[in-house]
N, C-alpha and C positions, 0 to 999 in steps of 0.2 A: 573564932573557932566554935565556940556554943550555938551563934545562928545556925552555923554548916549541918554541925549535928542535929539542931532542931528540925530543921529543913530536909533530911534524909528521914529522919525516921518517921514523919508524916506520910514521907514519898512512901516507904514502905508498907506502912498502915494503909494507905487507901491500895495499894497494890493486893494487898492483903484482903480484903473487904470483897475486891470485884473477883478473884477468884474463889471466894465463897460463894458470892451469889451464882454466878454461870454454873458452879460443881450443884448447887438447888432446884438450878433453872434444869437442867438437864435428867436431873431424877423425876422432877414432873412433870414433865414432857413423855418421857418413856413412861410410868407409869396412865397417861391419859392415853397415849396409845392402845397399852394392853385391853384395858374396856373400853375404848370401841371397837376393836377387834371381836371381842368377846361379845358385844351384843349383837354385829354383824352378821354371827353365825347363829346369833339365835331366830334374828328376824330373820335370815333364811330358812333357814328349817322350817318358822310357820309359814312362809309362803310359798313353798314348795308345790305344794299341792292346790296353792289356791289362785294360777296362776289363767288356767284355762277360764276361770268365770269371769263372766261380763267382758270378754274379749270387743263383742261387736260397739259396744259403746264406751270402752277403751279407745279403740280402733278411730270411731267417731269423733270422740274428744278430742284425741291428737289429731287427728286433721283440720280441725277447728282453731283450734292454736295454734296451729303453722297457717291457716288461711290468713288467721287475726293477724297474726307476727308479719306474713308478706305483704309489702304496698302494693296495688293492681293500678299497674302504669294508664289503663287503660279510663280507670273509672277516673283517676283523677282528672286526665286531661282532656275526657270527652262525656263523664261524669255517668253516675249508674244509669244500667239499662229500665225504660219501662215496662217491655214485655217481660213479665214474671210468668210466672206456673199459671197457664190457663185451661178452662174446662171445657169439657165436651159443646156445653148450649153453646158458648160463649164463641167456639171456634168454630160450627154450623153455623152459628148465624154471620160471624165474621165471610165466612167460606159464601153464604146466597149474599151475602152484597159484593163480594169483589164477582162472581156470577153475571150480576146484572150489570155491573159497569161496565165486563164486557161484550155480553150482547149491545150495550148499547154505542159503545167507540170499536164494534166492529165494522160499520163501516165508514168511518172518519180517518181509521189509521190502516197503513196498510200493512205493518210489521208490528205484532205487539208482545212485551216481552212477560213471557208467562211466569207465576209466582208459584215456587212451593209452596203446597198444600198443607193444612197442619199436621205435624209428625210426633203430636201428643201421643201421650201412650198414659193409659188409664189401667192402672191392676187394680184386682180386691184384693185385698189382704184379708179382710174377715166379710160375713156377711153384712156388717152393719156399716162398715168404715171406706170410703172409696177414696183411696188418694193419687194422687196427683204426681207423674216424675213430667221432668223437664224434657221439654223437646229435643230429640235426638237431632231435628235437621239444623237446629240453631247452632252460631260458631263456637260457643264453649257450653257446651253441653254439661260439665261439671262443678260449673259454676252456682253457688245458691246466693240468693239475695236476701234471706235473713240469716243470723248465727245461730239461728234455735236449732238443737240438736234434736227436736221433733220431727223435723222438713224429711230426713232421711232415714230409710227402715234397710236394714242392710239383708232382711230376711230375700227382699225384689234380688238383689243382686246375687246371693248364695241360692237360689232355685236352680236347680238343676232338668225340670221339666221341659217338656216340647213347647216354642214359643213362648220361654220366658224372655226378661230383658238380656241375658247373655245371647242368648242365639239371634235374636235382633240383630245386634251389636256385632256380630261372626263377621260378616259378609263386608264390614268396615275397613277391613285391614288386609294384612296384605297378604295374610293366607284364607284369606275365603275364598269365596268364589263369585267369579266375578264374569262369567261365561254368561249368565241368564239373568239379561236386561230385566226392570223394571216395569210394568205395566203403563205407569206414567213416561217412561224415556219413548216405549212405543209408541203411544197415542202421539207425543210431540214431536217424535220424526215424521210420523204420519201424516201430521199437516202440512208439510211444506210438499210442495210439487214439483215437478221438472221445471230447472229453467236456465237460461241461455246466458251469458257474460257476453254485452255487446263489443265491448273493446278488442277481448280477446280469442270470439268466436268459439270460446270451448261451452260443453251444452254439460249440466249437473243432473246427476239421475234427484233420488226420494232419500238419499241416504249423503246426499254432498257428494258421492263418488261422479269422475267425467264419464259421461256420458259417449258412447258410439255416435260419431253424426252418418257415421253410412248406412241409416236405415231406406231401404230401399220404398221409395214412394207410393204412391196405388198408379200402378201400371193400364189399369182397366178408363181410367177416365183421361188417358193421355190421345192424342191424333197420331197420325202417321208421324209426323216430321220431327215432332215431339221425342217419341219414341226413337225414331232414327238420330236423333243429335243427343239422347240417354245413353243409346248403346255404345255410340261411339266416344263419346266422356268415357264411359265404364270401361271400354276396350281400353282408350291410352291411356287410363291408371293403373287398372292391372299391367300393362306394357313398362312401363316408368319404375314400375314396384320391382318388378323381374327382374330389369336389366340394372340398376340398382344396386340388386342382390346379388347379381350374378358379378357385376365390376369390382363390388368387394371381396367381392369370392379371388378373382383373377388376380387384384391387386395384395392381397394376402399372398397369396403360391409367388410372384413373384417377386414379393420383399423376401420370400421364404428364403427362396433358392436362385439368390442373386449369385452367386460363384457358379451356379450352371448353366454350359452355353442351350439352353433350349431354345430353339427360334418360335417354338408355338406358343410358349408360355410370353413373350416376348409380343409377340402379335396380338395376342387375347389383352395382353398390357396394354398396347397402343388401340386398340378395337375399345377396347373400357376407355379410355383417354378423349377420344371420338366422339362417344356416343355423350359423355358429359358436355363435350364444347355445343356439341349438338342441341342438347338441352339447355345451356346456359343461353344460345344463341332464342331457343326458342321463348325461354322467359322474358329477353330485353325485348322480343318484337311484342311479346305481350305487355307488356311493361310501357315499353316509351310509344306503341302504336305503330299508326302507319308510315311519320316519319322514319320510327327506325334509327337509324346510325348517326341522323343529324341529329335527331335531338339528344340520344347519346349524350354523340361530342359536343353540343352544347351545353349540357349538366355536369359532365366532370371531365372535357378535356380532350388535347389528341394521347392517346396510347404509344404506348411502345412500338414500332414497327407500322406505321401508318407513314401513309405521301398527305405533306401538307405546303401549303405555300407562301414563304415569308417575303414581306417586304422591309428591304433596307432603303435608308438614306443615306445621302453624304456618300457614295461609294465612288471614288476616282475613277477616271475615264481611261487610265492606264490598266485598272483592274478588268477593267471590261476587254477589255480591246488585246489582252495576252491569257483573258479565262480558258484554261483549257477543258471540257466539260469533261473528259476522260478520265481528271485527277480528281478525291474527294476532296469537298470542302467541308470543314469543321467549324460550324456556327456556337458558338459562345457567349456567354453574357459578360461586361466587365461593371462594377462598382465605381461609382464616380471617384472616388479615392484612387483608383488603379489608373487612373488615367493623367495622373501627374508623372512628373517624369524627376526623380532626383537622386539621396545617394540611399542605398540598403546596406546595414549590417548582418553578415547570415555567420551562422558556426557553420565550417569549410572543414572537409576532410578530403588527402588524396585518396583514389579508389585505389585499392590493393592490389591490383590489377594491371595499372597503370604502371608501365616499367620506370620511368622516370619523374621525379620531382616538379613541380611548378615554381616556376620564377615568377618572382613580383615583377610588376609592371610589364607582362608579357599578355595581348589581350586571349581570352579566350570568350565563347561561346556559347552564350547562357540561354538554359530553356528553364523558364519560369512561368507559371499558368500557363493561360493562352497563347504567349510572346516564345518569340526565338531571338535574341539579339547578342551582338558582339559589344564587349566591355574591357577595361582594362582593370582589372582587381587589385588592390594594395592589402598585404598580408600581415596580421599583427598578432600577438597574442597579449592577455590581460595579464598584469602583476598586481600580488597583492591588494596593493593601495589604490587599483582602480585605474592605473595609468595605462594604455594602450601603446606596445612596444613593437614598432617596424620590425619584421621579417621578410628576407632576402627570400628566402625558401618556404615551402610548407614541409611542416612537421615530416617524418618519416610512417608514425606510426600513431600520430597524437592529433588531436582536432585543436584549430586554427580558426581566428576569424578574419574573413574577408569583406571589404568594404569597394564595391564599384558602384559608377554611377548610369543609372534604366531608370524602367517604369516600376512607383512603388506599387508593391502587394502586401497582402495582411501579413501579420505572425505567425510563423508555422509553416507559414509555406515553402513546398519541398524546390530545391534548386539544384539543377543537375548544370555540369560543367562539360565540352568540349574541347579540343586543344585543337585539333583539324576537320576540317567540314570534308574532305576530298576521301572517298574511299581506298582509292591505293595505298594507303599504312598501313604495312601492317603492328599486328599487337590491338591491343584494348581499347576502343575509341572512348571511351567515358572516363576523363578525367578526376573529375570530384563529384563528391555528391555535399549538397548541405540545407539548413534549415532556415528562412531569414527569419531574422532577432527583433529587431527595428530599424524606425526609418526616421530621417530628419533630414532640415537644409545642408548639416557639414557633422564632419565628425572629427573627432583632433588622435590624430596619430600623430607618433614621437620617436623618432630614431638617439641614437647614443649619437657626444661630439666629445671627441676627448682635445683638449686644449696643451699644448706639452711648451714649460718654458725651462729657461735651465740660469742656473744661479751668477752674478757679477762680481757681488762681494758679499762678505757672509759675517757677520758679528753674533756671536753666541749664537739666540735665540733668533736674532732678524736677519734678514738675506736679501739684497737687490735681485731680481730677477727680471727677465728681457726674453722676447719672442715670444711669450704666447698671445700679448693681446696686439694691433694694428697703431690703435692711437690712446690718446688721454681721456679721448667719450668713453667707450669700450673698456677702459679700466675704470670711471669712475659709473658704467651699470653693476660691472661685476664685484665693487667694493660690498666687503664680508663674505662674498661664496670662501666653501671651503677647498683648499686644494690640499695633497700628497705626493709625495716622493716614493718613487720605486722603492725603498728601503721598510715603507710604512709609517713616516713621521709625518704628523696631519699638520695644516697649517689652515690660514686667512689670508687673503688680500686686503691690503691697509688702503693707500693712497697712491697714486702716481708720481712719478717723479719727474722734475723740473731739469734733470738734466741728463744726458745720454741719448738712447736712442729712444724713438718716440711708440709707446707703450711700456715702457718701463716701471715695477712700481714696486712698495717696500710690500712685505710679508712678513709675516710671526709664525714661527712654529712652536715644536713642544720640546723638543731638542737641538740643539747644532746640526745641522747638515752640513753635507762636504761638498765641493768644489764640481768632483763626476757626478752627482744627482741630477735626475730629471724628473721633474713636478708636472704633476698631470691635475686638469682641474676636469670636470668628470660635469659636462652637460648636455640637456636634450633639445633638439631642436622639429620645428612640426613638417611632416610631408604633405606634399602636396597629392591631393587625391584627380586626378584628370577626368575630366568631364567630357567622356567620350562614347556614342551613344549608336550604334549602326545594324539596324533591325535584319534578321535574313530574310530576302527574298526569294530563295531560290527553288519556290516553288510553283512562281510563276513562267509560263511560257517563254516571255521575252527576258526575264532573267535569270535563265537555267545556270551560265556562268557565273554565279556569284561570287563576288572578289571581297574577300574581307582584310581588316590590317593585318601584317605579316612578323612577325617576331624578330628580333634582329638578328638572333642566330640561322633564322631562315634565310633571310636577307644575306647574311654574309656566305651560306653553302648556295645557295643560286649563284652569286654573284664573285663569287670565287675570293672574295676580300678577307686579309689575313686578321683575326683578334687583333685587337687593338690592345698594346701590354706598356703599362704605366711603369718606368723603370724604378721608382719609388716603391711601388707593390708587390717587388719578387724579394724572393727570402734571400738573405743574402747569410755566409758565416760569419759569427760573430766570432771574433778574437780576443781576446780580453790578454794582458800584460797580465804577470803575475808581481802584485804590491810586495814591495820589500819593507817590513815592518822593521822599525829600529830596536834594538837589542835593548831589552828592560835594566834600567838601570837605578841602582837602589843605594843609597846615601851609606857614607860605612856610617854617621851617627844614625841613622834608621836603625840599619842593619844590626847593629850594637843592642839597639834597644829592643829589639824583638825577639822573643823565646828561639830557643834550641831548634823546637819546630817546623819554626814560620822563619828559620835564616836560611840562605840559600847555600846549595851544599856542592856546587859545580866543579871539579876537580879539573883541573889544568891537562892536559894531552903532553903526554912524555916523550919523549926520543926514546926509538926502539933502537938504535945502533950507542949503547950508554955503555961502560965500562963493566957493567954485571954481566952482561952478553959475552963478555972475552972471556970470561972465567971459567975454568977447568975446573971439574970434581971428580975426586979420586975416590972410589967408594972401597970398604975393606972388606974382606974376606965373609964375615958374615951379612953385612949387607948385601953384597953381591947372592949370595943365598937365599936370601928375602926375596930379594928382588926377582931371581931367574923362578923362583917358587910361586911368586903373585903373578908372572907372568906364563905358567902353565895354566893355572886353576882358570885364568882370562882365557887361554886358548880351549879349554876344555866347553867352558860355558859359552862362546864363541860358534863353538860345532856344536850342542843340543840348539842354538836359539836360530840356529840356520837349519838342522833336521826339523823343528817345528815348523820353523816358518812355510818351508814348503807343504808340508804336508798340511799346515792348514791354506797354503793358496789351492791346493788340488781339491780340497775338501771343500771350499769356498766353488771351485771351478765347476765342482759336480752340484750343488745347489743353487747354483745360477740356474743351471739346464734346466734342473726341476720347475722352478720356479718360474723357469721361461713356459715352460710345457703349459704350466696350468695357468700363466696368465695367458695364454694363447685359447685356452678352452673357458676362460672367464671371458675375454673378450669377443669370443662366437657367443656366448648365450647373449652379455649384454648389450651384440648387433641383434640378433634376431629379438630381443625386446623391445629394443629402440623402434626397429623395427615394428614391429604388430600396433605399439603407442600409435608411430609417426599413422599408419594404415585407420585406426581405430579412430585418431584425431580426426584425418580428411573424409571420413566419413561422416562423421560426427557435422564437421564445420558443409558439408554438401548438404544435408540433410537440415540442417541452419537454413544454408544457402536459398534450397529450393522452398523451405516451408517461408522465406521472407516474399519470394519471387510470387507464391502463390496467394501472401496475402492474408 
């Protein structure tokens, strides 16, 4: 207990100590304030007035000390200059030797580049003292090379006189005046003379400005012929210059006023049009000479709309011998790639137009590049996972891809479909239109195979089942696929069995199944893509009737033959028995044992002819009272709930009609909306239509 106390009251004592000294520290602090405050204003007051003297070398000094204080990036790392402040002898006599050196490499060099002149500037300041500023033409003009604060007299710069150094200086920046050249810019434009740019035939006056080259020659030392092939140059250039000006002129007025039918403006248009071919025509004969158009065409080619004449080879003697010259022929180039022949994958759409669907495996008539040929197309669409799934039909409204077997073409390329070559159908001849995708040797399409077998004997979880596979191969590929039952309980195929009928085999499911179940196992199997390839002809003479494969439905309306109808594939009604489920039946010790709740509370059915039915009741005098009283007040309330009731079916009756009225005027406005949309859409979709058609 005494160290505790010793130990506090230490603590206290120094606690004590430091708020003495801080409460000392803080009196001498404010009192060292108040004087220098106080001396502050006194040294102002003396320098008040002594503030204007020796400004200029004030002035001086600090610039000096801000010179000394900045590093000059330049001196360090290209190091001080040698030209210092130089004098008058010093720059005449510099001035006659750079003089002489050029008289003398005046004629060694043919361009020499001239040096400014010295641009010292010499004042007096007094009669006896001649000093020196630094050359204004130099690149830092403000720069001094010693710190002596002698070098600079600030009286040169504070002059206000005609041709001191400020008015020098005026003309620097970028409010002087800058209209009246230098006597020296003179002389050195002066020496350059006219002269000509071989490359680019433009001629330069004395000033660098281009020069006119249509100065007209000396007429006086020319001959006759001379003379005559001058005038006549001069004549069709001014002719050229005119018509020119005048084409533009025509060609203006009539992008002006294109909505106006003018036919003059119109003819002035094509006369301008004319007169250019004219002149274009006239440049190439100047140009390529006197062959003219051959050599042209052998510099860049046959044109557009020119007769030229090709030679082919390899061309069948059938082609020749039914060429009809009357019909065009269309020459083409193909890609050694296109001239294989195998299968194409393209996205297939039917045309909108087309009243009817496409059936797979029905051939149609494909126009791909160059080629016309008949194919028989197999229809699939892609799932998910990548797998390519047989389609009977194409889409209604959705893109499809189609795989037949031609000649391959690159990607992208556009594929139109036919379904009849003969023009008496009517309706839309263009079946599909589509894009091909890729090509290769085969492509694997997959139709659905559903396998259905149905149950033997059935223990709990395992079930013998029979009919869906042939033999004991075929169940021992298909051991582990998964199969299910119409109910939804998923199973496995185990093993086959040794005894029954042959494809027989055990299964596992997840639940018991029953007896009427039928197990379906859910596989895919590949179609075959037909390799059927027959080019159209029937543009040629000898085979105008082109006959291509015929559709089967075709085949059966020529040929009067009835569908053929698979008695397995018509719908037939399904009957189902209705199961008698056996009456739930519950143990009485169950029963016993289970809550109030959860016991079953099924009350027996009585006889209605029972000995309480015989019984007569005699009621007394005041019940009889009651009774004929309770049955007034029923007939009273009896008539009010019959006067309502009608009066609310009449009241109901009359807001039907209302109600019919104005859905009758809601249903006119929402035809003629439906309306103006349907109008608004098909316009909309023509204006699609035509701007696709135009490209």
């Amino acid at each position: 207990m005494k160290m505790m106390k010793m130990m506090r009251r230490k603590v206290v004592q120094r606690v004590i100590v430091i708020l003495l000294m801080k409460l000392v520290i803080a009196r001498v602090m404010t009192r060292w304030k108040i004087l220098s405050l106080k001396t502050l204003q006194v040294t102002r007051k003396k320098n008040i007035g002594d503030w204007k003297n020796n400004i200029s070398k004030k002035a001086t000094m600090s610039f000096l000390e801000r010179k000394a204080a900045n590093v000059n990036l330049q001196e360090l790392i290209y190091g001080t200059s040698t030209s210092a402040v130089v004098s008058d002898d010093e720059a005449g006599n510099k001035k006659d030797e750079e003089d002489d050196e050029r008289s003398d490499d005046e004629d060694d060099e043919f361009f020499k580049v001239r040096k400014a002149g010295s641009n010292s500037l010499s004042v007096r300041v007094d009669s006896t003292v001649e000093k020196e500023v630094t050359a204004l033409g130099e690149d830092d003009s403000s720069r001094l090379f010693s710190r002596d604060s002698s070098g600079i007299d600030m009286t040169l710069w504070l002059d206000n006189s005609e041709g001191c150094l400020v008015e020098s200086l005026r003309d620097r920046f970028v409010t002087g005046n800058w209209g009246n050249d230098n006597e020296e810019d003179k002389s050195e434009n002066e020496a350059f003379d006219d002269f000509e740019d071989l490359q680019t035939g433009e001629t330069f006056g004395a000033n660098g400005d281009i020069a006119e080259k249509d100065e007209e020659p000396n007429i006086s030392n020319m001959t006759d012929e001379e003379m005559r092939i001058y005038n006549a140059e001069k004549k069709a250039k001014q002719k050229s210059e005119f018509d020119e000006e005048f084409d533009e002129d025509l060609k203006s007025n009539a992008k002006a006023s294109l909505n106006q039918n003018d036919e003059t403006i119109e003819n002035d248009y094509m006369e301008g049009l004319k007169r250019e071919k004219e002149a274009r025509q006239k440049r190439n004969e100047e140009e390529f000479g006197e062959e003219g158009e051959r050599s042209r065409i052998r510099h860049e080619g046959f044109r557009q709309g020119m007769y030229c004449r090709v030679r082919i080879d390899g061309v069948p003697a059938s082609f020749v011998a039914s060429f009809n010259p009357e019909m065009p022929l269309v020459l083409g180039g193909l890609t050694p790639q296109e001239t294989n022949i195998g299968l194409t994958r393209c996205r297939f759409k039917k045309h909108r137009w087309h009243k009817k669907i496409l059936k797979c495996n029905d051939p149609l008539v494909f126009s791909v590049g160059w080629r016309r040929f008949q194919s028989i197309p197999v229809f699939s669409t892609e799932d998910q996972n990548g797998r390519h799934r047989y389609l009977k039909y194409t889409p209604e409204h959705m893109h499809c891809h189609a795989t037949y077997y031609g000649p391959q073409v690159p990607p992208n390329t556009g594929v139109l479909a036919i379904q009849h070559m003969t023009g008496n159908i009517a309706g839309f001849r263009i079946a599909a239109t589509g894009i091909a995708l890729e090509l290769d040797a085969s492509f694997h399409v997959v139709k659905k195979l559903k396998l259905v077998g149905t149950p033997t004997k059935i223990y709990r979880n395992t079930a013998f089942l029979t009919g869906m596979f042939n033999s004991d191969l075929e169940v021992s590929r298909f051991e582990g696929a998964s199969i299910k039952t119409v109910s939804g309980i998923r199973g496995q195929v185990k093993k086959a069995l040794k005894e029954g009928q042959p494809g027989s085999f055990r299964a596992t499911f997840e639940d018991k199944i029953l007896m009427s179940d039928i197990v379906f196992c859910r596989t895919w199997m590949p179609v075959e893509i037909k390799n059927y390839y027959n080019p159209v002809t029937n543009h040629l003479a000898s085979m105008e009737n082109w006959r291509g494969m015929k559709s089967k439905a075709q085949l059966q309306i020529e040929t009067n033959t009835p569908i053929e109808v698979n008695p397995d594939s018509i719908y037939k009604p399904i009957e189902r028995e209705e199961r008698q489920f056996k009456k739930l039946f519950v143990p009485k010790k169950l029963e016993a044992a289970l809550p109030y709740a959860n016991k079953p509370k099924d009350q027996l059915k009585r006889n209605k002819n029972r000995y309480t039915a015989k019984r007569a009741v005699i009621m007394e005098k005041e019940e009889k009272e009651k009774v004929s009283f309770i049955q007034a007040l029923n007939t009273i309330r009896n008539e009010k709930v019959a006067i309502r009731k009608t009066k609310r079916m009449e009241k109901n009756a009359e807001n039907a009609k209302k109600n019919a009225k104005i859905d009758e005027k809601i249903a006119e406005a929402r035809k003629i909306i439906k309306k103006r949309k349907h109008r608004s859409d098909g316009k909309r979709d023509a204006f699609k239509e035509r701007k696709r058609i135009k490209g």
